[in-house]
N, C-alpha and C positions, 0 to 999 in steps of 0.2 A: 504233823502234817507238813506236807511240803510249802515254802513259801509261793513257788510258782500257781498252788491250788489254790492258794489264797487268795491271791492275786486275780486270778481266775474267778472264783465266788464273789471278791469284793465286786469286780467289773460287772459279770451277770445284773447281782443286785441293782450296783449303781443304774447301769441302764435300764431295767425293769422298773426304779423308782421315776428313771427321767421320761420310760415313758408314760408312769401313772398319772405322773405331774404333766405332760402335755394333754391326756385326755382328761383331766381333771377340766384345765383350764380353757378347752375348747367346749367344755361342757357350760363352764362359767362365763365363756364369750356366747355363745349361741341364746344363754339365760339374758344376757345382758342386750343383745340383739334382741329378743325376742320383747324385751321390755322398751327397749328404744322404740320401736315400731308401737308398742301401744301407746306410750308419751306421746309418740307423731300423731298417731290418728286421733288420740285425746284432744291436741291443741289445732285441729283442724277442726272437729267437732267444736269447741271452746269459740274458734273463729267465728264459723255460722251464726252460730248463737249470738255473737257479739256481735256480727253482721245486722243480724236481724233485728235484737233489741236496738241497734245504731237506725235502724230504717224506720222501726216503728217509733221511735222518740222523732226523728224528724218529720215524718207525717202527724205525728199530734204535738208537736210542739208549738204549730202556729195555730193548732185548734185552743191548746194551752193559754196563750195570748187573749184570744176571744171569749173565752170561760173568764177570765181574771176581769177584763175587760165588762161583762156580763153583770158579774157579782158585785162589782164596783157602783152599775147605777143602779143594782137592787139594792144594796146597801143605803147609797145617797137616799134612793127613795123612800128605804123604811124609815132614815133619820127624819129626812122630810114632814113623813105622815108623823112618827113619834111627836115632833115639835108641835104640829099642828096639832096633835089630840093633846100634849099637854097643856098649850096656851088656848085651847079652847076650854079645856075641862077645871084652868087656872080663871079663866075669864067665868064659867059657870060658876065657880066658889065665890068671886067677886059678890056675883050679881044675888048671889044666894044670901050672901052675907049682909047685903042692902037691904035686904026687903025685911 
């Protein structure tokens, strides 16, 4: 074979692989676009969301306060009554124990 044939064939090829390798890789950008755009709209969506739980935690945040608030003199109260019923039910045994 002649070397100029060769020469010839090598080129063909080369070019034919550069340009499988270019649509290869526009194939891989357009994939990679195409995934860029759903990440964007994912962390938009993500936003919202974040938005929203941020709104709804500050509208009950200071209802949060009042509940805490709330429980605090139901509490005091139970203690309250508990002491009372036990020094009264303390003061029964007393008196029980007298007679």
């Amino acid at each position: 074979m002649d070397s100029d044939k060769i020469v010839y064939w090598l080129t063909l090829i080369d070019s034919a692989c550069w340009g499988i390798c270019f649509w290869w890789m526009f194939r891989i950008s357009s994939r990679q676009d195409a995934m860029l755009n759903e990440l964007k709209e994912q962390g938009r969506r993500i936003e919202r969301l974040s938005k929203a739980e941020h709104d709804l935690i500050k509208e009950v945040h200071p209802q949060v306060g009042e509940i805490k608030e709330a429980v605090d003199e139901v509490v005091e109260a139970v203690k309250e009554e508990a002491e009372m019923n036990s020094s009264t039910s303390k003061k029964e045994m007393h008196s029980s124990k007298r007679k």
